[in-house]
C-alpha positions as CSV (number, residue, x, y, z in Angstrom):
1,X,105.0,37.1,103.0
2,X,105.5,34.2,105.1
3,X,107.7,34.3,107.9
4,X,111.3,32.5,108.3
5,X,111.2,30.2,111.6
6,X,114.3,31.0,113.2
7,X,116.4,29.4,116.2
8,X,119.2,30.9,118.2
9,X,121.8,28.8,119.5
10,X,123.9,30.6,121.9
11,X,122.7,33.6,123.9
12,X,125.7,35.4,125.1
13,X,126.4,39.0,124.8
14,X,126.1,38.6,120.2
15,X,122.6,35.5,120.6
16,X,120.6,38.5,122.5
17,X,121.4,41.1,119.9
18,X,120.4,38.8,117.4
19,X,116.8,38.4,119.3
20,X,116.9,42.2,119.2
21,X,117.5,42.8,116.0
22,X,114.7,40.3,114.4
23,X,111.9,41.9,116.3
24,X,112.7,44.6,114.1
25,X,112.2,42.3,111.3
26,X,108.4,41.8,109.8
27,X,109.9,38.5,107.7
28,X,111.4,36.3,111.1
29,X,109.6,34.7,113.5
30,X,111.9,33.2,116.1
31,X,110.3,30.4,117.4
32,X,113.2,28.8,119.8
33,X,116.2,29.5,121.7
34,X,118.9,27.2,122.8
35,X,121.9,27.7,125.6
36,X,123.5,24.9,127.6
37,X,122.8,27.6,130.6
38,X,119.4,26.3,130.8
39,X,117.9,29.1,132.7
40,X,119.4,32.1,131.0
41,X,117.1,30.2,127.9
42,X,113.9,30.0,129.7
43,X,114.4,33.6,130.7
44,X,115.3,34.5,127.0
45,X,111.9,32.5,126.6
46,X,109.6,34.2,128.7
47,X,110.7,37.6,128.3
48,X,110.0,36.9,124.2
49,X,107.0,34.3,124.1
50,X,109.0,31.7,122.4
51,X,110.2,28.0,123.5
52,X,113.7,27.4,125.5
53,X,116.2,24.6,125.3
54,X,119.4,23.4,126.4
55,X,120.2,20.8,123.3
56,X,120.9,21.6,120.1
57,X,118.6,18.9,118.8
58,X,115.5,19.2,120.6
59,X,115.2,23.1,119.3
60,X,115.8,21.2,115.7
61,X,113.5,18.8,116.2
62,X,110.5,20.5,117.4
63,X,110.3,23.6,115.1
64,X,112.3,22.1,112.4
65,X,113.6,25.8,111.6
66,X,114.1,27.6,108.5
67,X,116.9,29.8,109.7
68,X,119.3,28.3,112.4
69,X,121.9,31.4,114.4
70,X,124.8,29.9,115.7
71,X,126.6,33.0,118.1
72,X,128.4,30.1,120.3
73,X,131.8,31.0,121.3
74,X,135.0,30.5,119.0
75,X,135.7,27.7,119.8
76,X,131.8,25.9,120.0
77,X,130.8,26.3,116.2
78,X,131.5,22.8,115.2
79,X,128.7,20.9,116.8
80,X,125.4,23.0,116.5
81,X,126.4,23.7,113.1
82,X,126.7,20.2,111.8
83,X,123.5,19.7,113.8
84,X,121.8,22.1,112.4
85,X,122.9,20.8,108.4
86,X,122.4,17.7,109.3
87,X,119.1,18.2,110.3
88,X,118.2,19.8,107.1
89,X,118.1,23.2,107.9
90,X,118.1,25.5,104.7
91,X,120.0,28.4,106.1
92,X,122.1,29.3,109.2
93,X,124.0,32.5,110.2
94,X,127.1,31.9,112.1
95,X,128.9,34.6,113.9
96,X,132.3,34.5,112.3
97,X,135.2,33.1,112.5
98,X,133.6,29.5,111.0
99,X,136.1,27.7,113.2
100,X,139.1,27.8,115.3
101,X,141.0,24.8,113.7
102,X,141.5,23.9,110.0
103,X,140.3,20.7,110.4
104,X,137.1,21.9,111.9
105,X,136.6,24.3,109.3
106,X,137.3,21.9,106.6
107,X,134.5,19.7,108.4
108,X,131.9,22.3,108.3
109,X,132.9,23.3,104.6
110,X,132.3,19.8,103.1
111,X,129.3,19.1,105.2
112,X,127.6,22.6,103.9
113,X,128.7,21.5,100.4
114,X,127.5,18.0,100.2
115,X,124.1,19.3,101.9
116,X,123.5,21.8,99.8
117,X,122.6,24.9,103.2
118,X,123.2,27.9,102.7
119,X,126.0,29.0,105.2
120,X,126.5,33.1,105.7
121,X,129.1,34.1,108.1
122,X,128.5,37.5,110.3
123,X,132.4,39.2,109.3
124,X,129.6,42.3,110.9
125,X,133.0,45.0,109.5
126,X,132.1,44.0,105.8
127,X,128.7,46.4,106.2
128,X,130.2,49.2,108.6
129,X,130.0,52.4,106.5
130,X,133.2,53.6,106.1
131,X,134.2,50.5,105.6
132,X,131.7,50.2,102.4
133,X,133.3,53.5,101.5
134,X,136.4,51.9,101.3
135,X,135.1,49.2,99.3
136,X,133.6,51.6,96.9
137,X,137.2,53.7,96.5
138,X,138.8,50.5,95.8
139,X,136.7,48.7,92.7
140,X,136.6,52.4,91.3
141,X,140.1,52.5,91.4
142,X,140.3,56.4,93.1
143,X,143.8,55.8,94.1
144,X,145.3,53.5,91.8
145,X,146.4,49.7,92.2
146,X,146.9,49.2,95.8
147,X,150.5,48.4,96.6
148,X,150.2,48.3,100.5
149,X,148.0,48.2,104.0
150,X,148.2,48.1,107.3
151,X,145.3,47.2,110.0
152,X,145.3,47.2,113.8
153,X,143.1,45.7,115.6
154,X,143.4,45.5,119.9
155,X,141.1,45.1,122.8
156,X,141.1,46.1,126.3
157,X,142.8,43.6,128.6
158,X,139.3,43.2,130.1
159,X,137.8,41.3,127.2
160,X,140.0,37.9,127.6
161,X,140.0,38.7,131.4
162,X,136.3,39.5,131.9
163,X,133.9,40.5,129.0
164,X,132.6,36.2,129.4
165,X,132.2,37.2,133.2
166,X,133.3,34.0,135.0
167,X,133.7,31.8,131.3
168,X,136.4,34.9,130.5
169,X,138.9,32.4,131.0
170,X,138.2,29.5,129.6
171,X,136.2,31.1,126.4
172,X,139.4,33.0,125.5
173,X,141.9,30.3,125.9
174,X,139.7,28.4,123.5
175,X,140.2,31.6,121.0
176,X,142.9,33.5,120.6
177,X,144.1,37.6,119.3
178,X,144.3,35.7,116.0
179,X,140.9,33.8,116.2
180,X,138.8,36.9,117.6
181,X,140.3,39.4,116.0
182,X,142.2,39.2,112.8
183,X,139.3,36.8,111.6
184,X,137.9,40.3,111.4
185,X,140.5,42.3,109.5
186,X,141.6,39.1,107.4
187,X,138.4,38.8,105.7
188,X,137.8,42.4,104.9
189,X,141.1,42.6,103.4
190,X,140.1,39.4,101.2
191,X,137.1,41.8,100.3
192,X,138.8,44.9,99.5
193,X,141.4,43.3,97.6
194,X,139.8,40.7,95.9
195,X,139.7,38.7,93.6
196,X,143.6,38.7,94.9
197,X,143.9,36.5,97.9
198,X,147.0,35.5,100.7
199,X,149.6,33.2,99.5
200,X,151.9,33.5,102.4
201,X,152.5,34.6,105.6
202,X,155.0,35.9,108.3
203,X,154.0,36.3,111.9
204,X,155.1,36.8,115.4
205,X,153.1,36.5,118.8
206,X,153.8,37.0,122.4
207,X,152.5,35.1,125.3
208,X,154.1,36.5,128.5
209,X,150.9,38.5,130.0
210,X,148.0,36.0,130.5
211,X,149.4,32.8,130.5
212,X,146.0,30.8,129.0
213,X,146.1,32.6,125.8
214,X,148.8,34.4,123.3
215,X,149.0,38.5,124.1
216,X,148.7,39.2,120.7
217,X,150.1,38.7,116.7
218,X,151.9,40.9,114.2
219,X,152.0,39.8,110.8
220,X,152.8,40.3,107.5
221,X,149.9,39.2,104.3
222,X,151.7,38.5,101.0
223,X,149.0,38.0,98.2
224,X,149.1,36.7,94.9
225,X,149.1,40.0,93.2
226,X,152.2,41.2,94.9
227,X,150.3,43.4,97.5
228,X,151.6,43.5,101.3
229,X,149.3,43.6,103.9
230,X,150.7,44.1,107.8
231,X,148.1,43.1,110.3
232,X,148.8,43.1,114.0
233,X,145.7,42.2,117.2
234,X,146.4,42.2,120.7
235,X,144.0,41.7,123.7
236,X,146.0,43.0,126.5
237,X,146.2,46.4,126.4
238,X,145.2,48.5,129.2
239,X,143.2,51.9,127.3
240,X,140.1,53.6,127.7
241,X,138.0,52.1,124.9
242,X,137.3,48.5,124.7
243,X,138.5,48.6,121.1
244,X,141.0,50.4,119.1
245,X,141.3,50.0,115.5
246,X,142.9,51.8,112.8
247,X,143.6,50.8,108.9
248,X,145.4,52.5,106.1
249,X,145.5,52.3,102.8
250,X,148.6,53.2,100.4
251,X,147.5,52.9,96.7
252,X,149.8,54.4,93.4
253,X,147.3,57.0,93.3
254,X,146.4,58.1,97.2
255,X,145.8,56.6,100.2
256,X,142.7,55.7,102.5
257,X,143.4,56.7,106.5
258,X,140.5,54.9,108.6
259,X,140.3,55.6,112.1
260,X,136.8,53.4,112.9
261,X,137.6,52.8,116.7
262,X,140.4,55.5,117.4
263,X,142.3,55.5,120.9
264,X,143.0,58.2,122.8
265,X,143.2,61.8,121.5
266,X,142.1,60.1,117.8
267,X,138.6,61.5,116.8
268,X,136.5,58.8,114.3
269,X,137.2,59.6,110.4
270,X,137.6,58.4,107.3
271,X,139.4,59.8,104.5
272,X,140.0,58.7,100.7
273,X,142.8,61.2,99.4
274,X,143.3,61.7,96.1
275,X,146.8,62.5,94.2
276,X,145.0,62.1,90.8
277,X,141.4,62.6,91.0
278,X,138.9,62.0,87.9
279,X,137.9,65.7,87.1
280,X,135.4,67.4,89.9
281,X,131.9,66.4,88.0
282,X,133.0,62.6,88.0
283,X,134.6,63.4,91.6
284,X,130.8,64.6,92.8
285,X,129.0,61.9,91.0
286,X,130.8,59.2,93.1
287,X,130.2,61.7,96.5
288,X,126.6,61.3,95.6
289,X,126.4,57.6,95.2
290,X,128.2,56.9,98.1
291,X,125.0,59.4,99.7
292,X,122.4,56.8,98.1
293,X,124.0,53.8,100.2
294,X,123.6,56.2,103.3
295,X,127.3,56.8,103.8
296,X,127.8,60.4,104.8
297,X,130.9,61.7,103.0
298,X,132.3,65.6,101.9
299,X,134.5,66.8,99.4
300,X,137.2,68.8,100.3
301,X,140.1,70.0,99.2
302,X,143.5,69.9,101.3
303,X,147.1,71.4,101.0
304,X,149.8,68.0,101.0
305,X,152.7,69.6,102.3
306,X,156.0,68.7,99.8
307,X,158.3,71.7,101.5
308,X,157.5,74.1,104.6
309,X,156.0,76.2,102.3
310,X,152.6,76.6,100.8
311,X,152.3,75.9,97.1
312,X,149.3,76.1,95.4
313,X,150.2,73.1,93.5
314,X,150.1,70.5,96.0
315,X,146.1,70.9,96.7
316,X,144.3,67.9,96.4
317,X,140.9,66.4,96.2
318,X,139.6,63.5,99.2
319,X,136.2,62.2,100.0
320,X,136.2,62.1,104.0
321,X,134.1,61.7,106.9
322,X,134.5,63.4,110.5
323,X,132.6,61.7,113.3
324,X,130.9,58.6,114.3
325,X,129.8,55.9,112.0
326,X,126.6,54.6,113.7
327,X,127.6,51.2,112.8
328,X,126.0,47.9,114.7
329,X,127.0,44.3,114.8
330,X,123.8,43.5,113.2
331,X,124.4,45.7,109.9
332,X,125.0,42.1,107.7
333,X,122.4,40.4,109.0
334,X,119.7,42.3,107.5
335,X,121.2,41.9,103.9
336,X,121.6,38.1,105.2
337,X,118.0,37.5,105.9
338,X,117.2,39.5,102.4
339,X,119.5,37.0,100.8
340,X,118.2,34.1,102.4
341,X,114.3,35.5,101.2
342,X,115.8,36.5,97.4
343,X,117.7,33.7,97.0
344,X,121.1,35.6,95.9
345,X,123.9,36.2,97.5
346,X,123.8,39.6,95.7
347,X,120.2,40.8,97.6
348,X,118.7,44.1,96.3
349,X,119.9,45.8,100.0
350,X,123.6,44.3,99.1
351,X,124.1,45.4,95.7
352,X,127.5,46.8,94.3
353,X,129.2,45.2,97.3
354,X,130.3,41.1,96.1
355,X,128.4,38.5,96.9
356,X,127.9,38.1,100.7
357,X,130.1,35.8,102.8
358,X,130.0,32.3,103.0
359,X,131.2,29.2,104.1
360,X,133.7,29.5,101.3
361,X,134.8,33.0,102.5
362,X,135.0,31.2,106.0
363,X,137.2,28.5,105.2
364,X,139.7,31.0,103.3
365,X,139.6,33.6,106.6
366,X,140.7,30.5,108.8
367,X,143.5,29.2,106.4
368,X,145.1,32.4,107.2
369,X,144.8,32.9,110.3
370,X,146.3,28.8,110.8
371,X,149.4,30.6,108.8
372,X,149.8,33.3,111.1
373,X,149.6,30.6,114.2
374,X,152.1,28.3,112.2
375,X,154.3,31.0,111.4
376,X,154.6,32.8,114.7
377,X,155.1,29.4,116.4
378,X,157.5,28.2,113.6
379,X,159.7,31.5,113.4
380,X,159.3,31.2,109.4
381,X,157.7,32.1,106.6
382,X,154.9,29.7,105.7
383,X,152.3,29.5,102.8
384,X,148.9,29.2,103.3
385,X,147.5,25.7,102.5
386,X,144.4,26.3,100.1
């Protein structure tokens, strides 16, 4: 099988994992990396035995690749992405979100659309898992219509302040809580729930803490189906873990309670419980075929306290997982480059999950997020311009 030339434009903390992960990879060949830090390239370059460059278009120009990465900060997607569709380039990867401002998302989106790329956006949460499980409960309808959620997202103070090093500053007040991390829980929410999508939006935010960037958001998703989503990020919170993040579930039929990056005194676990399960031999045949995608669930069986006392009655079925999930930033990538190789957005290592995201899942993801910014600012409800 022939190799896919690949470039990688950016190499930060997420451009190194990338060069990582495709050594692991017997179908890429990357053949150039590119950094506007020239030397942290050329050590990139010599440590792999590939070429280094500080422009965008000379890394285009010489190897004409056939898979550009884009893992610039937030803020920095615009330009080496256009430059890389504009020079032809059949596929790119691009870290999410696809940009920090409507209008330059809008400019990507028509630029991919008139050029015919294929764009696929790393939202890395979509192949976590427990978050697959959760997918899985939710087309197969285990508890019902959903009828609400909640997801919270926060990072240790030290990522706006130092996770860039001495760019912490200026790289987070070109992002945002919003931008870096409710792209994240926006999208999956688009890909539990869809086809239903966000019509409108209320929001708050808070800027009292670092002065070059808002503390955090807290808002509230309306979609079109009637379904109420509260989603809430901050970046200043001073915790033991670099991450927290917790989302729940509330269906007419059960719930789903996912702790994927719990705080303190919070072990990792997922659990799907059940008020109306199908009967036990359907229950195990959907325990077995979330085992064939690799995702490590039990049944079991718990007593749902109505009164203080026991009552036989009130046992019910969940599917659960106790522990860590072994997840990676890299888990989409590999169904990307099998995508990319397939020519599907459904590859054979994706299947049963919706297509893959792309620019179009982008440019949804950031209309959202410009409606939580728009409404925190505004004090008011807004609607989400589609």
């Amino acid at each position: 099988m022939e190799k896919l030339k690949a470039g990688i434009i950016g190499l930060g903390l997420l451009g190194n994992q990338y060069l990582e992960f495709f050594r692991t990879r017997k179908d890429v060949e990357v053949v150039g990396v590119c950094d506007v830090r020239r030397s942290i390239a050329e050590t990139a370059a010599a440590k792999y035995h590939i070429d280094a460059y500080s422009e965008v278009n000379e890394l285009l120009k010489a190897h004409r690749p056939d898979l550009v990465v884009v893992a610039t900060p937030d803020h920095l997607h615009l330009a080496p992405t256009l430059a890389a569709v504009e020079a032809g380039t059949p596929a790119i990867i691009l870290e999410k979100p696809l940009a920090t401002t409507l209008d330059e998302a809008n400019m990507i989106f028509e630029k991919v659309e008139q050029s015919g790329a294929k764009l696929l956006i790393n939202y890395a949460n979509r192949a976590m898992p427990y978050d697959l499980a959760t997918y899985y409960v939710l087309k197969n309808r285990l508890i019902g219509q959903p009828i609400y959620a909640e997801s919270r997202l926060d990072d240790n103070i030290s990522v706006p302040t130092r996770l860039w090093g001495e760019r912490s500053r200026e790289f987070a007040a070109g992002s945002s809580p919003a931008h870096f991390l409710l792209s994240h829980v926006v999208d999956l929410m688009h890909w539990y729930f869809a086809p239903a999508h966000v019509v409108d939006v209320f929001a708050i935010s808070q800027e009292r803490v670092l002065g070059f960037t808002p503390d955090l958001f807290d808002a509230f998703l309306i979609f079109d189906n009637g379904l109420k989503v509260r989603v809430k990020a901050e970046w200043i919170k001073h915790m033991d873990q670099i991450v927290e993040y917790y989302t729940c579930i509330t269906g007419e039929q059960g719930s789903i309670i996912y702790n994927k990056r719990p705080g303190f005194g919070v072990q990792e676990s997922w659990r799907a419980n059940l008020s109306a399960p199908p009967p036990d031999s359907v229950l195990q045949e959907h325990h077995q075929h979330l085992g064939e995608r690799g995702i490590d669930t039990r049944l079991a069986y718990h007593y749902r306290p109505v009164t203080t006392a026991y009552d036989a009655s009130t046992v019910r079925a969940s599917l659960e997982h106790i522990g860590p999930d072994q997840a990676t930033g890299m888990m989409l990538v590999g169904p990307m480059l099998d995508a990319i190789t397939e020519d599907t957005l459904t590859p054979s290592s994706w299947r049963d999950c919706g297509p893959l995201p792309t620019h179009w899942d982008g440019l949804r993801q950031v209309q959202v997020v410009q409606a939580i910014l728009d409404s925190a600012y505004r004090n008011a409800p807004v609607a989400v311009k589609q």
